[in-house]
Residue, then its C-alpha position, 0 to 999 in steps of 0.5 A: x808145057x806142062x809144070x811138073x808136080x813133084x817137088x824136092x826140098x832141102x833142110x839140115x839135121x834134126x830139126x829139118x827131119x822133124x820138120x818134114x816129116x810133119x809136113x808130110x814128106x818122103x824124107x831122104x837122110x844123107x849122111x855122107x862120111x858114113x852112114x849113108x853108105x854103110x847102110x847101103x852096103x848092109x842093104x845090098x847084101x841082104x841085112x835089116x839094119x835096124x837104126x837106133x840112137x843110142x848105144x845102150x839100145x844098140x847094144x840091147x837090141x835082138x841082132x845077129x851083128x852090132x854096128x857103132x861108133x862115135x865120134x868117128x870110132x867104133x863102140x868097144x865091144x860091137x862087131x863093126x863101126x861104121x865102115x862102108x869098107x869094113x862091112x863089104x869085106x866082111x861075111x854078113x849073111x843075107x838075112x842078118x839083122x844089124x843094129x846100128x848106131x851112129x853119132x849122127x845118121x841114126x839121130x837124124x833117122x829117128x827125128x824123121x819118124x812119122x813120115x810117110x816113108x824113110x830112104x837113105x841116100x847119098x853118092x854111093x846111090x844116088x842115080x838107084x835112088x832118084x831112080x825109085x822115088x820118080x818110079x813110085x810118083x813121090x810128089x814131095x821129097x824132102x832131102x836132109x843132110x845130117x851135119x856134124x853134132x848139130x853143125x852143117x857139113x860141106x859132104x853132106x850138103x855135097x851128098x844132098x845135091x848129088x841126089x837132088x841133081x838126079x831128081x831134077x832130071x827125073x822132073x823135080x822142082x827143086x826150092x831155093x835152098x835145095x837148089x842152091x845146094x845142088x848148084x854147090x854141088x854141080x859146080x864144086x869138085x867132089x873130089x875137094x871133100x878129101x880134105x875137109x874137117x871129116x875126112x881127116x878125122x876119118x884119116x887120122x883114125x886109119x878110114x882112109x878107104x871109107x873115104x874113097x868109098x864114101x866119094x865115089x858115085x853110083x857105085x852101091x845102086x842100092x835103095x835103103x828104105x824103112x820098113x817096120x823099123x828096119x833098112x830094107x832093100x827097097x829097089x822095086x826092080x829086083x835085087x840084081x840090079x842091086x850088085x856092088x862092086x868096089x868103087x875102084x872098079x867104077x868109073x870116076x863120076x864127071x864132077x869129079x874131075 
């Protein structure tokens, strides 16, 4: 049989970002609780989300919206956080053009700068994702989960596996830390996530909707890829089968049981 010459990789946080992008990887960033699928929402429904690292540069950007937190909470004076939930419910027209700013995901994104292409990912979009990258022929893929101010986090290393899980199945060959991550996540509830460090931050500030949203798998099959220093719609199959729904009204993933 034949082996296989794609490749899929794992690293953590900035330093991995850099990293790969020097190796010259496609770079897939994960920022699970709630960048990943804020940005996959925005996407969907037609926005350029121009990630920055900073507030100021956020704030000074030529936008139609501003999108900002940190430490889980919104920016005074943007028009939204970042909130998967608050941002479905919201009217953005297609078009619009969104900066967005974040305590981890936007840092991540900027230190991945220089690789040959940028894709956010997670559980709300992992199956589209996966998806894109096996139809493009990406040889090499390396997967980075943003962590928490410089630390690992147990969502964004759960959020990693989900998409490297669906790559090999596509015929990846997964290296040793991406497949031990994605064995946690094979063999770990996805469910668990609820109680973890994160998600009670987010509880304790009223995000508890965004945490079911962040969990729930396949329910956002958008493909968020850099172009031009925006998020765009990357799905090459159309923009129908990027629809959303709410993910109360999708089905709950097997691993999450």
């Amino acid at each position: 049989m034949a082996t296989s010459s794609k490749f899929a990789a794992y690293a953590g946080g900035a330093t991995g970002a850099r990293a790969a992008a020097r190796a010259g990887s496609a770079i897939v960033v994960v920022d699970a609780f709630r960048a990943s699928a804020t940005i996959s929402v925005l996407v969907s429904k037609g926005a350029r989300v121009v990630p920055v690292a900073s507030i100021e540069d956020a704030a000074s950007a030529t936008s139609d919206y501003r999108l900002g937190e940190r430490g889980s909470v919104k920016v005074a004076g943007f028009d939204f956080g970042n909130s998967p939930t608050e941002v479905f419910d919201a009217n953005i027209p297609p078009g619009s053009t969104i900066a967005l700013s974040t305590t981890n995901g936007t840092r991540v994104i900027e230190a991945a700068a220089g690789a040959p292409v940028i894709f956010v990912g997670s559980f709300v979009n992992a199956t589209a994702l996966a998806d894109a990258i096996h139809d493009e022929g990406i040889e090499l893929v390396t997967v980075i989960g943003c962590g928490w101010e410089g630390r690992r986090s147990s969502e964004d290393e759960a959020a990693a596996g989900a998409v490297l899980h669906r790559l090999e199945e596509r015929g990846a060959r997964p290296d040793e830390r991406a497949r031990r991550v994605m064995d946690a996540y094979l063999s770990r509830p996805v469910e668990r996530l609820r109680g973890n460090s994160a998600a009670r931050r987010l509880r304790r500030l009223g995000y508890e909707r965004d945490i079911g949203f962040c969990l729930a798998e396949d329910t956002v099959p958008a493909v968020p890829r850099l172009v031009d220093g925006a998020f765009i719609e990357g799905c090459k199959r159309g923009a129908s089968m990027c629809e959303i729904s709410g993910p109360w009204a999708c089905p709950k993933s097997q691993n999450s049981s």
